[in-house]
PAZAPA-4460 file (N, C-alpha, C; in steps of 0.05 Angstrom, whole numbers, plus 32768, in hexadecimal, padded with zeros to 4 digits):
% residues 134
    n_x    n_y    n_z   ca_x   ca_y   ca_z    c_x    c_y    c_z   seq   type   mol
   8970   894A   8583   898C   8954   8583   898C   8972   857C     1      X     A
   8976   897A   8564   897F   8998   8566   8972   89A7   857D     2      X     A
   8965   89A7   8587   895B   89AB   859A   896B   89AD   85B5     3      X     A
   897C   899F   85B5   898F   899B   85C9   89AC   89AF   85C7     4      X     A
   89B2   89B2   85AB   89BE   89CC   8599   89B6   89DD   8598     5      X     A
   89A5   89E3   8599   89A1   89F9   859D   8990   8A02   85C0     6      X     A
   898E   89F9   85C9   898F   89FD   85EC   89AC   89FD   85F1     7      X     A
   89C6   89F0   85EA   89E2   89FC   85F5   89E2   8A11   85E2     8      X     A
   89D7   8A17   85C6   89E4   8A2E   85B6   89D9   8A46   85CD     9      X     A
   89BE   8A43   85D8   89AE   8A56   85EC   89C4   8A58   85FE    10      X     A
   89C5   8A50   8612   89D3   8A49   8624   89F4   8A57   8620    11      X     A
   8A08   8A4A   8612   8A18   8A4A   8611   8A2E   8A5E   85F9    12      X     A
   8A11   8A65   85EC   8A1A   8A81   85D4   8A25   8A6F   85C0    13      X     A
   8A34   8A57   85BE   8A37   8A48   85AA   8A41   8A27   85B2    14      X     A
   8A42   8A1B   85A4   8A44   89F9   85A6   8A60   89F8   85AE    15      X     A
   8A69   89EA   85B9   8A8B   89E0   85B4   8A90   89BC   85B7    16      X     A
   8AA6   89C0   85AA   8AB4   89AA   85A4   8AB0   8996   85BD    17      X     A
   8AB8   8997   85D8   8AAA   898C   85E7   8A8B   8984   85F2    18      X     A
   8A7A   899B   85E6   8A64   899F   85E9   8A52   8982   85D9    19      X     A
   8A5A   898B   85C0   8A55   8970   85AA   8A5F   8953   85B6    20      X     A
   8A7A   8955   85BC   8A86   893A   85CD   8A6B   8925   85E1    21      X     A
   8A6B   8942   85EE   8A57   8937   8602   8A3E   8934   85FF    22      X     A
   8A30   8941   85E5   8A13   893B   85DC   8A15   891B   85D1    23      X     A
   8A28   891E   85C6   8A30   88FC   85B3   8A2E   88EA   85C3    24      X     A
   8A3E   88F2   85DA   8A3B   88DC   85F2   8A1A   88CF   85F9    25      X     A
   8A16   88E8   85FE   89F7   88DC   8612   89EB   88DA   85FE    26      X     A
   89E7   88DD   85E5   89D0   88DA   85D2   89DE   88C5   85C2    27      X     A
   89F3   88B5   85C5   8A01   88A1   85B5   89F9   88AA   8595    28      X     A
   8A08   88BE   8589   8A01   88C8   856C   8A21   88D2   856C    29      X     A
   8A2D   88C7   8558   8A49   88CC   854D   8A4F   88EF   8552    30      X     A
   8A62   88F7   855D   8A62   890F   8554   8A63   891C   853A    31      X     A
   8A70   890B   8520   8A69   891E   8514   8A51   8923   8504    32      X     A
   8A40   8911   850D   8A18   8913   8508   8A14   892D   8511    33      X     A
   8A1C   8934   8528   8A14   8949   8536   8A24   8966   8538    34      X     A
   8A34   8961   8527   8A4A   897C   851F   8A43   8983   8509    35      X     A
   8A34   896D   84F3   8A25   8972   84D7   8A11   897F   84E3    36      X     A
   8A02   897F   84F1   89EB   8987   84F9   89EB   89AA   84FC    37      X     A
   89FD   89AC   8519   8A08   89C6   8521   8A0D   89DE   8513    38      X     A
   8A1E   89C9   84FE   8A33   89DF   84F2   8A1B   89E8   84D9    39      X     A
   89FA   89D3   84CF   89ED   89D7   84B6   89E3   89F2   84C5    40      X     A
   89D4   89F5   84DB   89BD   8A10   84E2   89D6   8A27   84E7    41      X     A
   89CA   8A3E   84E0   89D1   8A59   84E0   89CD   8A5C   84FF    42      X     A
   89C1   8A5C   8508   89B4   8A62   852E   89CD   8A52   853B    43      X     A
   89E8   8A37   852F   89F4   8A2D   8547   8A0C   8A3B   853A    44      X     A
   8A19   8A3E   854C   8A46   8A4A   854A   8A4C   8A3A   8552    45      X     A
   8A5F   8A2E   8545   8A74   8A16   854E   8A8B   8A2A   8557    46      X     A
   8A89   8A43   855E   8A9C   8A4F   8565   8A82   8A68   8575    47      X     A
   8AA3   8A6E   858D   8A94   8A81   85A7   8A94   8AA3   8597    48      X     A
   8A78   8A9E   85A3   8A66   8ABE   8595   8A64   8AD2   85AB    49      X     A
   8A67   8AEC   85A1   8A62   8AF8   85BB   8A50   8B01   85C3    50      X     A
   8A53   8B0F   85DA   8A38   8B1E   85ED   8A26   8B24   85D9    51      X     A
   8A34   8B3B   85C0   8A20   8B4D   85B3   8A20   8B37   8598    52      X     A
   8A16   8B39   8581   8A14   8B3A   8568   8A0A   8B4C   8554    53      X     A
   8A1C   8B4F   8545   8A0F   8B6C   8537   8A17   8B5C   8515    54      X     A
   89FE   8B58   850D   89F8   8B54   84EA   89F9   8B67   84DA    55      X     A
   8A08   8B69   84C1   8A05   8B83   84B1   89F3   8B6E   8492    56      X     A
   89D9   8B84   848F   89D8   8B79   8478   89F0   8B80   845C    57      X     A
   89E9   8B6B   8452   89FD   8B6D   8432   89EB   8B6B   8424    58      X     A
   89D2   8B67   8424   89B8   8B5B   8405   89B8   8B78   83F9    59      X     A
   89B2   8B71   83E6   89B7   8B84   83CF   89AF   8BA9   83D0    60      X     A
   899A   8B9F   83DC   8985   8BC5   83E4   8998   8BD4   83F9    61      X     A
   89A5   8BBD   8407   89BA   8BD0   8419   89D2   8BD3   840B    62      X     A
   89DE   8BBE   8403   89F9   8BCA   83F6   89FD   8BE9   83E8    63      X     A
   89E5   8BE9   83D9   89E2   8C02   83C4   89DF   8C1A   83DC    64      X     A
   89D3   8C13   83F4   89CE   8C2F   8409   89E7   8C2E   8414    65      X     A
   8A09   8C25   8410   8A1C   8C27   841C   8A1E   8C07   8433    66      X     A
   8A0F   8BF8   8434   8A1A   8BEF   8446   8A3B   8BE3   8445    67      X     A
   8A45   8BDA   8431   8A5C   8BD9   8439   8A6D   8BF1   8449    68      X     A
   8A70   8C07   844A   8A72   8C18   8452   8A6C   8C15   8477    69      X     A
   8A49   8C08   8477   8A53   8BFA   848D   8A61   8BEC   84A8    70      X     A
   8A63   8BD7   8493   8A70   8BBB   8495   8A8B   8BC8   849B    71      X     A
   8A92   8BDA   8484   8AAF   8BDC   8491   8AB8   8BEE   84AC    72      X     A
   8AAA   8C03   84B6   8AA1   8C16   84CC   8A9E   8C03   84DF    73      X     A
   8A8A   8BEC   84DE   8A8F   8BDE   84F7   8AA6   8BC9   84FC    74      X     A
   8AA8   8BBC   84E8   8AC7   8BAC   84E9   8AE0   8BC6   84F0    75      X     A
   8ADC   8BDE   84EC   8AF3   8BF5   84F7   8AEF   8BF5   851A    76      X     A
   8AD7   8BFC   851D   8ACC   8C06   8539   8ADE   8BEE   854C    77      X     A
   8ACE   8BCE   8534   8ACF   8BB8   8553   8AEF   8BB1   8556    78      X     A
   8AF7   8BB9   853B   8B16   8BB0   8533   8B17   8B8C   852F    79      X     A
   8AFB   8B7E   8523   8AFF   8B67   8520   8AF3   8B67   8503    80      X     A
   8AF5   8B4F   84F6   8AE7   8B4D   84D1   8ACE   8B47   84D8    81      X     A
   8AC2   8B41   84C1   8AA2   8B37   84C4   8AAA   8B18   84C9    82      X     A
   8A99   8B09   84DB   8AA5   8AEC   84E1   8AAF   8AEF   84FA    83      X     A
   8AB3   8AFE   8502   8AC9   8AFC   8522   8AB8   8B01   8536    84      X     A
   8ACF   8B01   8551   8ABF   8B05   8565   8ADB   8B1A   8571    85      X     A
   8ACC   8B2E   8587   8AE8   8B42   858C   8AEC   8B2D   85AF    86      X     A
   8B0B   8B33   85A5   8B1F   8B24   85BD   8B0E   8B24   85D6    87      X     A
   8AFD   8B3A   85DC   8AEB   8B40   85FB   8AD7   8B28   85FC    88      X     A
   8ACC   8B13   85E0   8AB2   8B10   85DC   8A9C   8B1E   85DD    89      X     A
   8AAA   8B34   85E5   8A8F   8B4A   85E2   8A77   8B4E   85CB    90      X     A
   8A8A   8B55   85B0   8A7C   8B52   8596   8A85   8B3A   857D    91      X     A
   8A6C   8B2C   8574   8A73   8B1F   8553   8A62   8B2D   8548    92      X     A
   8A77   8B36   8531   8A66   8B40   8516   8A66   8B32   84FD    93      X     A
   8A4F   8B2F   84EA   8A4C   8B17   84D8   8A3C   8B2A   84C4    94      X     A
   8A41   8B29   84B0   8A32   8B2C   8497   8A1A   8B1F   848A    95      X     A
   8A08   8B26   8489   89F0   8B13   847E   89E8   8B1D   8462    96      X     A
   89DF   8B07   8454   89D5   8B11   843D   89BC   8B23   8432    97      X     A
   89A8   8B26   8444   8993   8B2C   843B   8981   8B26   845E    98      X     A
   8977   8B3B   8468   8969   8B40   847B   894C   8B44   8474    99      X     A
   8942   8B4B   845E   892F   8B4A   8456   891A   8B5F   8460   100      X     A
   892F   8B78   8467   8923   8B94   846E   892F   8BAA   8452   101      X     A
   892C   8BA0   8444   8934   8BB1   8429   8932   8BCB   8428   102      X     A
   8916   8BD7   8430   890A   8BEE   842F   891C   8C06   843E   103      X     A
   8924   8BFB   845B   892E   8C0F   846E   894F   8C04   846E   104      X     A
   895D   8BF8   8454   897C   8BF3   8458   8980   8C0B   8452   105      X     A
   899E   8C0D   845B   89AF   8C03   8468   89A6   8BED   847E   106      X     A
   89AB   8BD1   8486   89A3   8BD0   84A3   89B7   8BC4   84AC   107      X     A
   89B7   8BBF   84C9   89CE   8BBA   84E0   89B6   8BAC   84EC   108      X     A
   89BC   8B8C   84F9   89A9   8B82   8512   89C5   8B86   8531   109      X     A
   89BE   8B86   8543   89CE   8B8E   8555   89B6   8B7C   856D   110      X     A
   89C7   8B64   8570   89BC   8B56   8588   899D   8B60   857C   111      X     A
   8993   8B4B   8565   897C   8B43   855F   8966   8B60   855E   112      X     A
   896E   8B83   855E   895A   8B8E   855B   8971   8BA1   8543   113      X     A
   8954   8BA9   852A   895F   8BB0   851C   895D   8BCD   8517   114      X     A
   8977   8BCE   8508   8971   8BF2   8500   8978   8BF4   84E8   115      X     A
   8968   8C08   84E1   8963   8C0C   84BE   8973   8C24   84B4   116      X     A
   8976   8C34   849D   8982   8C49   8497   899B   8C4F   84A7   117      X     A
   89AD   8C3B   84B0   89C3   8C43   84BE   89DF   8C4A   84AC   118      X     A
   89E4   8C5E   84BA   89FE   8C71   84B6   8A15   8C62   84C0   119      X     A
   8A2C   8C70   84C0   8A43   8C6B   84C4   8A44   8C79   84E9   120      X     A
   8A2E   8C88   84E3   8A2F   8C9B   8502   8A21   8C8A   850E   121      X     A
   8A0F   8C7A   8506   89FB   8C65   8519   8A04   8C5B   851E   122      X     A
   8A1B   8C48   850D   8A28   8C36   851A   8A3D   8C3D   852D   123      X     A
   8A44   8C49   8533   8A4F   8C52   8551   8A3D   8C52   855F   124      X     A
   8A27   8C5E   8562   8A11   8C67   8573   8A10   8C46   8579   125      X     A
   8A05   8C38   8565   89FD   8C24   856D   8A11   8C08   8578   126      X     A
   8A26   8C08   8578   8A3D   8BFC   8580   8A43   8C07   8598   127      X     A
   8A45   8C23   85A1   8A40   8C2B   85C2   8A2F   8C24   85D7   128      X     A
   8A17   8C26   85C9   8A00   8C21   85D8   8A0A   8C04   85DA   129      X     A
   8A07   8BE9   85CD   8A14   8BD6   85DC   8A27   8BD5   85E4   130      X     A
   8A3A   8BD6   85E2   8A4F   8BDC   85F1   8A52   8BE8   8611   131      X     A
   8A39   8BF8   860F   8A35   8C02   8634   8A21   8BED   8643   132      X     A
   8A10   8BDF   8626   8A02   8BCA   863E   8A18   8BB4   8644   133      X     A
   8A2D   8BB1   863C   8A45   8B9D   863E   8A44   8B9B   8663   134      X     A
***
C-alpha cells in the first residue's frame, strides 16, 4: 500500500480523497487504514502541491542567520503563508525544522536543490528563476 502512495503521490503531486476511495477499493483495506497511513509520511499531501516547492529552514543555526526574515520575504513574494499553495499551483511553501545543513544556514530548498547563506535578495533571485521554468 505505501508503495502504491506514493507512486500516485509521484504521479499525481498529492493523494486525494478519491484517489484513497479507489485504492480501498481494489486493495479491500478500509479507507481510513489508508488515510492513517498517507496522512503519517511527510513525502504524501492529502492536499494539491504545486509545480515548485520551496522549504525554508527554521532549525535553530538558521533562525539566528535571519531566517525568519526569510520565511516572511517569501510568504510576501508568493503572497501565500507557509502551508499553502499559490492559487496558480505554481508554488507550496512549508517550513521545516531542521535541514541538517547548519553550517551554510540561512537555507531555502527550492524543488529539492539547496541553497545556503540566502538573503532576502536570493530569495527573489531564486523564486524567479522558478518561476520562468513555470
Amino acid at each position: 500500500m505505501i508503495q502504491l502512495l506514493l507512486d500516485l503521490q509521484s504521479e499525481l503531486h498529492w493523494i486525494s480523497k478519491e484517489a484513497i476511495e479507489e485504492l480501498s477499493h481494489r486493495l479491500k483495506i478500509p479507507t481510513s487504514q489508508i488515510f492513517r497511513v498517507a496522512s503519517f509520511y511527510k513525502a504524501m499531501s492529502l492536499s494539491p502541491v504545486g509545480r515548485h516547492k520551496v522549504c525554508v529552514c527554521m532549525g535553530t543555526a538558521c533562525q539566528v542567520r535571519g531566517a525568519q526574515r526569510l520565511l516572511d520575504t517569501t510568504e510576501l513574494k508568493l503572497g501565500i503563508k507557509q502551508g499553502q499553495t499559490t492559487s496558480d499551483s505554481n508554488f507550496t511553501l512549508n517550513r521545516v525544522n531542521c535541514l541538517g545543513c547548519c553550517a551554510i544556514g540561512p537555507v531555502i530548498v527550492a524543488d529539492d536543490e539547496y541553497h545556503g547563506r540566502v538573503d532576502s535578495k536570493k530569495v527573489e533571485k531564486i523564486l524567479e528563476q522558478l518561476a520562468s521554468d513555470s
